[in-house]
N, C-alpha and C positions, 0 to 999 in steps of 0.2 A: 504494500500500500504506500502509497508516497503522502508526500507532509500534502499537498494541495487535496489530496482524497481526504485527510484525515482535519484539516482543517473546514471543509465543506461540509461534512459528516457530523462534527460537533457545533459549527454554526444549526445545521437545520435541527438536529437533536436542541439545544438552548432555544430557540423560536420557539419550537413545538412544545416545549415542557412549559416557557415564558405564555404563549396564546394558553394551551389546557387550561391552567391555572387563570388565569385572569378571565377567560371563559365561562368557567363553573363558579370562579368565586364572585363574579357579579353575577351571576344567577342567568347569564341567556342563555342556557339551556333550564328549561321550569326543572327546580326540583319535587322530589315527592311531597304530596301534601301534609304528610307526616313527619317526623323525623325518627329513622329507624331505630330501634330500644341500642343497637351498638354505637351508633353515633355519638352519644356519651362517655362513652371510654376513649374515643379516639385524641381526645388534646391532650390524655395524660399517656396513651401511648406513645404520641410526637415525644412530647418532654420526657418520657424514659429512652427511647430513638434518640433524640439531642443530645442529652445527658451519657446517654453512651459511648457515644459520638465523640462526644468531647475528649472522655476518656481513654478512648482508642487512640485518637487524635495524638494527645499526650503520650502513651505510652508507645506510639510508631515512633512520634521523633526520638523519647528515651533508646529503643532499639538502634535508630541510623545514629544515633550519636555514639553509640559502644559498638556500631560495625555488626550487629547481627541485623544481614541483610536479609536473610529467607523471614524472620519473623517481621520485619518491617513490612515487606510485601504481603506475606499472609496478615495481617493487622488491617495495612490498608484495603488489601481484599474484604475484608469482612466489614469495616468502616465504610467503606463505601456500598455493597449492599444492603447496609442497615440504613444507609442513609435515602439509597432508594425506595426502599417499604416508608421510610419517613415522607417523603413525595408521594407516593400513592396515598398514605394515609392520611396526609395534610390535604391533599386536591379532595379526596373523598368527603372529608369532616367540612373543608368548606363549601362542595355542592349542595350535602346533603342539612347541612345547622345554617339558622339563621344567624346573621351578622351580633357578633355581640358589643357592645359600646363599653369602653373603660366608665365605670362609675353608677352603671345603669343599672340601681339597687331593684327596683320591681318588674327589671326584665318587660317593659311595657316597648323597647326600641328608641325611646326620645328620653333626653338627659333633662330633667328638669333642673331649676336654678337649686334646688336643697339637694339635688343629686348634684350637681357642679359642687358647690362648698360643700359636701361630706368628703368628697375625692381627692379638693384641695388641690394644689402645687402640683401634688405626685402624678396626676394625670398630664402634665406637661413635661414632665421625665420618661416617662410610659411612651407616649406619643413621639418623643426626639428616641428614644430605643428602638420600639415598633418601625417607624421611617427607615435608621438607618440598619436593621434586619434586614426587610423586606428587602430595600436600597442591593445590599452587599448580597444576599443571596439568590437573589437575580443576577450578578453577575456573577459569582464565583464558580456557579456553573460550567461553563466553559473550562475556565481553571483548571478546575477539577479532572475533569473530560481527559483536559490536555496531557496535564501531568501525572494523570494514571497511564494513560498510553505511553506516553514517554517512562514513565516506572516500569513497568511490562516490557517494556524493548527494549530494556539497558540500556536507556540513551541517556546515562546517568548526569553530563554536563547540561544539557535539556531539561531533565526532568528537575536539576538545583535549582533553575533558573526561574524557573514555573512557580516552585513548591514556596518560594522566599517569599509571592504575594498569595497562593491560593491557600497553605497552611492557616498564617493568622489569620486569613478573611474568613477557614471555612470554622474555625475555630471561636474566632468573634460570634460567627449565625449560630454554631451550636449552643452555645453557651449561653449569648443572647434569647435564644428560641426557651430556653427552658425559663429564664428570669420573665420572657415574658408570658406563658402560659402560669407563671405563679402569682404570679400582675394583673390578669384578665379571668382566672380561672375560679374567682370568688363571685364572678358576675356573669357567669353563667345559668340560663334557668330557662333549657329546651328541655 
């Protein structure tokens, strides 16, 4: 495969994951008129996914830093399809649950002003969190893509070059992903 197949390959892959998602999570596809009884365990399976994530994360680099390179690879193997059941399972949870609002004590959808000052400041921490999540793991996609392939082909000067921005970014979302399902996950009420 050459780098122009492999870069076209993960462009359309990033598109098509970027469209799913913002597809299903503004709703132009109707979801069911229900919300399925699983749908409620999926934000805390994200944030066990995330939180896992993270940890892998941590303990890939521990490995490439002492030179055990076969467990780095299987780490990142396993990291990154847990990170994909986290993608199915986040697109899933936002087709099928309706949108929840930082603060929205009676789950009614509209923040009234005693819901605004119950939630205070911290809804404007929450909110520049949220932003720059979403922000960074829309792009780090790619990233990812990239310097997995390049990990898998021993294209080991490649794969450093990649890993120096897509590491902390994908490391930032995981981490970030679980603070904010701790943040939003009181104001839930599907």
């Amino acid at each position: 495969m050459t780098d122009k197949f492999i870069f076209r390959f993960v462009a359309v892959i990033s598109v098509f994951v970027f469209a799913v998602v913002l597809i299903l999570n503004r709703h132009l596809i109707p979801a069911p008129a229900t919300v399925p009884a699983f749908a409620h365990f999926l934000p805390k399976l994200n944030a066990i996914l995330n939180g896992t994530c993270s940890v892998l994360l941590l303990l890939s680099l521990y490995m490439i830093k002492n030179g055990n390179i076969a467990a780095h690879k299987r780490i990142n193997i396993l990291t990154f399809c847990l990170s994909s059941l986290f993608l199915v399972s986040y697109i899933l949870f936002h087709y099928l649950a309706p949108e929840t609002r930082y603060g929205d004590l009676n789950g009614d959808g509209q923040l009234s002003a005693q819901e605004i000052a119950a939630a205070g400041n911290i809804r404007y921490f929450y909110y520049v969190l949220l932003t720059s999540h979403i922000i960074l793991a829309a792009g780090v996609l790619p990233l990812i893509l990239l310097s997995f392939y390049r990990g898998l082909q021993m294209q080991v000067e490649k794969h450093k070059k990649l890993v120096r921005w897509a590491f902390p970014i994908w490391l930032y979302v995981t981490v970030t992903g679980v603070i904010v399902y701790l943040m939003i996950s009181p104001y839930y009420n599907f």
